[in-house]
VEXDREN-2710 file (C-alpha; in Angstrom, 1 decimal):
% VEXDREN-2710
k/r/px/py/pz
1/UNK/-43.8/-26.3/27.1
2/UNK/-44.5/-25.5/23.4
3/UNK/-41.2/-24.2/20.9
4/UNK/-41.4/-22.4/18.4
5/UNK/-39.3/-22.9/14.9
6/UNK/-37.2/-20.4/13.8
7/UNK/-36.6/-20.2/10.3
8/UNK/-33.4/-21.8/10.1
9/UNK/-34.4/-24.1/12.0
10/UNK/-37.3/-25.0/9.1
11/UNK/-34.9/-24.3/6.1
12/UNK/-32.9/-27.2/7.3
13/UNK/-34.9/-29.8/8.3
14/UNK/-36.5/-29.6/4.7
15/UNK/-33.3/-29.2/3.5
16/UNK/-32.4/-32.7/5.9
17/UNK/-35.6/-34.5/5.9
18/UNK/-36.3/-34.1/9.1
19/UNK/-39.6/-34.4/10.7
20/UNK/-41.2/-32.0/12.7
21/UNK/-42.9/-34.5/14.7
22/UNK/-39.2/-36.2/15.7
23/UNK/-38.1/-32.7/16.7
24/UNK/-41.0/-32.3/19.1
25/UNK/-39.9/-35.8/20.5
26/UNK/-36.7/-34.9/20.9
27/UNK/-38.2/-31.7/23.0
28/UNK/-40.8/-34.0/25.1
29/UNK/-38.2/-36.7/25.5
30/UNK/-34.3/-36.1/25.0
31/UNK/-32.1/-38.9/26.3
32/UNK/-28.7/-36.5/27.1
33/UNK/-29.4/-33.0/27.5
34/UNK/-26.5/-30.4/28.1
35/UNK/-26.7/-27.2/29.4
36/UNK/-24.3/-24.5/27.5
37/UNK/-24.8/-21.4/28.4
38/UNK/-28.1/-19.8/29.8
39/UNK/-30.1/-19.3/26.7
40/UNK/-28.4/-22.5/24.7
41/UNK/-29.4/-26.5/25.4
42/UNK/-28.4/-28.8/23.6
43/UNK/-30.7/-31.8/23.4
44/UNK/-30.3/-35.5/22.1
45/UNK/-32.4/-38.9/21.2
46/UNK/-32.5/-41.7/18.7
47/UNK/-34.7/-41.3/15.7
48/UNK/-36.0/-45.5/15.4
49/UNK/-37.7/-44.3/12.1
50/UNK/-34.2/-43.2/10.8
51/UNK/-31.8/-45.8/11.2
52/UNK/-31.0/-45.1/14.6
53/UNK/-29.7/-42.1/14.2
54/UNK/-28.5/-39.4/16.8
55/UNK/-30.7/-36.1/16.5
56/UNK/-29.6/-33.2/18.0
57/UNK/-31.8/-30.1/18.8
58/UNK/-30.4/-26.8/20.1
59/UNK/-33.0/-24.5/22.0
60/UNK/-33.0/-21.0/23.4
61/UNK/-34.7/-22.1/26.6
62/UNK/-35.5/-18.7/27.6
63/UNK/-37.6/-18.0/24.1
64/UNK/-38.8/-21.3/23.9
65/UNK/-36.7/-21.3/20.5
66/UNK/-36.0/-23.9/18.4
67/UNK/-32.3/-22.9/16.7
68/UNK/-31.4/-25.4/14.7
69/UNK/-31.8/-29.4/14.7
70/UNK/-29.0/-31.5/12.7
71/UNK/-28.3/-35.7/12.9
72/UNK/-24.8/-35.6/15.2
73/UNK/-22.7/-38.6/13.7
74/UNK/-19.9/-37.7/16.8
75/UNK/-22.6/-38.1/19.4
76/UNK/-23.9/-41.4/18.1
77/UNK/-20.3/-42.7/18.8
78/UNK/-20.3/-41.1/22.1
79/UNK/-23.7/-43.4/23.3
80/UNK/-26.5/-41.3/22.2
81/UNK/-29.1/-43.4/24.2
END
């Protein structure tokens, strides 16, 4: 399934460095996903390239929406895998 960026979702991973390509990982391959509500998941993995750090991506399922993707320092501590 392809996502789309919104523009927040672009401002700040310039604004954080992030890769595009570790957010489509992320989307092919999360190791925790929650569900939220309906049109909100919440999706997790380790970025290798980044010192092991906990990515989080939040979707809109339902547009196929990325909302905004952010390095979760309370997740990391919680066993993002």
């Amino acid at each position: 399934m392809k996502f789309r960026l919104s523009s927040h979702a672009k401002d700040v991973m310039e604004n954080r460095k992030i890769k595009e390509n570790w957010v489509y990982e992320i989307l092919s391959n999360p190791s925790t996903t929650l569900d939220i509500q309906e049109n909100e998941k919440h999706l997790y993995g380790i970025i290798n390239e980044y010192d092991n750090r906990c990515l989080k991506v939040v979707i809109n399922p339902l547009k196929n929406l990325v909302i905004t993707v952010y390095f979760d320092r309370k997740m990391k501590k919680k066993g993002c895998k």
